[in-house]
N, C-alpha and C positions, 0 to 999 in steps of 0.2 A: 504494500500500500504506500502510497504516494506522499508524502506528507507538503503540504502549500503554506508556507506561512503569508499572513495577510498585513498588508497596509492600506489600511482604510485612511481618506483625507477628509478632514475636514475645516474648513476657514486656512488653509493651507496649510495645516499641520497633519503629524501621524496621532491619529485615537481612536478609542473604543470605545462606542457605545451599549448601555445595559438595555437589552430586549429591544434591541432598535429604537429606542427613543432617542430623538434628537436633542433632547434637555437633560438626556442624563450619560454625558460625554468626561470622557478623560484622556487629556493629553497627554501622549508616553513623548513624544519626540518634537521638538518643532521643525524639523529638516524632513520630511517622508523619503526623503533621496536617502540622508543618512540610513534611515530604516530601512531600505531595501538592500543597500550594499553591504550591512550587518547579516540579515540572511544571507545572503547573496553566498558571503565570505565563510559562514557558518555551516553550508555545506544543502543549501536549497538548490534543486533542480527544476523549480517551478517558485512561482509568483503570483498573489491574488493580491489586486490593486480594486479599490473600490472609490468612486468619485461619492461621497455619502451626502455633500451640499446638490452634487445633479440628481442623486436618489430622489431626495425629497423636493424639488425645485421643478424635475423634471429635462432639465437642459443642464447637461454637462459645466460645471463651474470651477474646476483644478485643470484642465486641459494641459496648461504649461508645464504644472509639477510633474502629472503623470507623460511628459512629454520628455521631462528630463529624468522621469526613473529608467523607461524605455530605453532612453539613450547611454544609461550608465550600467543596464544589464547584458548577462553573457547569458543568462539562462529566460526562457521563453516566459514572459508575461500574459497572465489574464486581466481584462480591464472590465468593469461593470461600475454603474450609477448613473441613470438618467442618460443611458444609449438609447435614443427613441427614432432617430434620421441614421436617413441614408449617408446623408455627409460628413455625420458624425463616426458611423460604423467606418468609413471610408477612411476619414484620415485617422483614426486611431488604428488600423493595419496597416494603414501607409507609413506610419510612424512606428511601426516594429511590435504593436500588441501584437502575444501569437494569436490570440483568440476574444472576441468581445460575449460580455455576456447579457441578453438580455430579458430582464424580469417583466416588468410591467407589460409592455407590449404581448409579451405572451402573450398574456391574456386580454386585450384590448384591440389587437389586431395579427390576427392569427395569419388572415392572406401574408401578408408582410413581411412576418416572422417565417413562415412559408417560402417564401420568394428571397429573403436575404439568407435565409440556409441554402438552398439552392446555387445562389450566387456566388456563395464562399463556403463551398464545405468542410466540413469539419474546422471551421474556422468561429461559427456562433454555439455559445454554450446556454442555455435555458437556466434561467437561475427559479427553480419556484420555492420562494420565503413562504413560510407556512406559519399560520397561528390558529390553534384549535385544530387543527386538520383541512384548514380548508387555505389558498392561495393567497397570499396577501400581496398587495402591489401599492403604487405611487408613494414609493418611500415606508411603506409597512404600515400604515397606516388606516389603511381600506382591506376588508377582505371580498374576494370574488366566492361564486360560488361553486368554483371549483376544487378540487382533491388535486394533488401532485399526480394521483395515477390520470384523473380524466385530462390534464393539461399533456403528460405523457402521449397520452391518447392522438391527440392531434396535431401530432409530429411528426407517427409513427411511417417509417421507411424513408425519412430524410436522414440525410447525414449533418446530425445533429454530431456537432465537437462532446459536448457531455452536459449532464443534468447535475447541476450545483442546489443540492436540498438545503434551508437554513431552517431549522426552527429557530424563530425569533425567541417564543418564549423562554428559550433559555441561551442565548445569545449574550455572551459577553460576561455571566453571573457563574461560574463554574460548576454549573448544575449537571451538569452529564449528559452525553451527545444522546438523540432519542434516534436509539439504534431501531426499533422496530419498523418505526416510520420511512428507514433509511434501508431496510432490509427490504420493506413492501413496493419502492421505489425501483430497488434494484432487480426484484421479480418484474414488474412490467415492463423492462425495454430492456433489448439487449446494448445500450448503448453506455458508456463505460458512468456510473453516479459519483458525485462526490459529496461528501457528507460536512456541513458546516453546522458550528453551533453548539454551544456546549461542552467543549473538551476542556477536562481538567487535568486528567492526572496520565502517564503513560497505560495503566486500566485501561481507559475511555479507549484511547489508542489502540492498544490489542483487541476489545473486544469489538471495534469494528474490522479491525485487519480479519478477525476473525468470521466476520459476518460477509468479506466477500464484494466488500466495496476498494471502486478504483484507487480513490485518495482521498484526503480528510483538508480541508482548512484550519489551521493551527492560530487565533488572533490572540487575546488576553491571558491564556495560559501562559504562552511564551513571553508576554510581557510584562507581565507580574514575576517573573520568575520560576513558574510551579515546575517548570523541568525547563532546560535547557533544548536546542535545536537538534543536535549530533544526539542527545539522549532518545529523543521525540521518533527521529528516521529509524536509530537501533530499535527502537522497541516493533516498528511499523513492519520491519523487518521480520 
């Protein structure tokens, strides 16, 4: 299993937010460059960058930082928050993301999402944020009335890059990743899931490697300290 550590921006710093609330933030870094070159150096072979002012706004609002993470990394970036256009999707590949992810749209406009997998395959990743079991979108804030499996659903036989699952409600609070949800994900598509949300301790870590999912997003664990980066991979292993 995969391990992705994450840099989330927001007001142009690196932080974490608790259960996706936008008011209840913490700044680990003011440099987000510094914080990806830390993993980087640490021994990541993948990257989750998250615009969390374009999440909630709706239109991409870090463009620049995440312009100079791109340019200061050797290992492949994923980019998500408020990708909702085509000339957005466009110049964040043109600028070296390997892959854009997008949530909200999902569910809002399916042709689209449709049509820009198509376009760039295995290049867009489906993020569906979940609270209660059902999709949540425009910054986490609203839920759809959809299920991660029925959003699956109408995807299915594109070359979809991978299904990035978040349960919000325990996002960022070291509550423990909600493997079942993450295991029912991984039964409906053959297409590779990755699990966000909740990890705390290297446990969390095994018992999803053990469950049969691609890779995990690693944010506040790793920034609090609760394990180290090299510890996080060894255990994934």
């Amino acid at each position: 299993m995969l391990v992705i550590p994450a840099v989330d921006i927001k007001g142009g710093k690196c932080v974490r937010l608790r259960q996706g609330r936008a008011e209840d933030v913490t700044v680990f870094r003011d440099d987000p460059v510094a914080a990806a070159r830390r993993w980087q150096d640490e021994g990541a072979e993948y990257l989750h960058v998250v615009d969390l002012d374009g999440a909630f706004e709706g239109v991409p609002a870090n463009i620049a930082v995440v312009k100079k993470i791109l340019a200061a990394m050797k290992i492949p970036v994923e980019i998500g928050g408020g990708i909702r256009t085509d000339a957005v999707v466009d110049e964040l590949l043109a600028a070296g993301a390997a892959r854009v992810i997008i949530g909200t749209k999902a569910v809002e406009s399916v042709e689209w999402v449709r049509g820009l997998v198509s376009r760039h395959p295995h290049r867009v990743a489906i993020g569906p944020d979940v609270k209660d079991g059902k999709v949540a979108i425009r910054g986490w804030v609203e839920k759809s009335a959809l299920t991660p499996a029925d959003l699956v659903k109408l995807f299915a036989g594109l070359p979809v890059a991978a299904y990035i699952i978040t349960d919000v409600r325990r996002d960022g609070i070291h509550a423990g990743p909600n493997i079942p949800a993450t295991k029912a994900l991984a039964a409906a598509t053959p297409v590779p899931v990755i699990a966000s949300g909740g990890v705390s301790s290297l446990a969390d870590l095994r018992a999803l490697a053990s469950a049969g999912v691609y890779a995990v997003i690693v944010g506040r664990a790793l920034y609090d300290g609760n394990f180290t980066l090299p510890e996080a991979i060894a255990a994934a292993r």
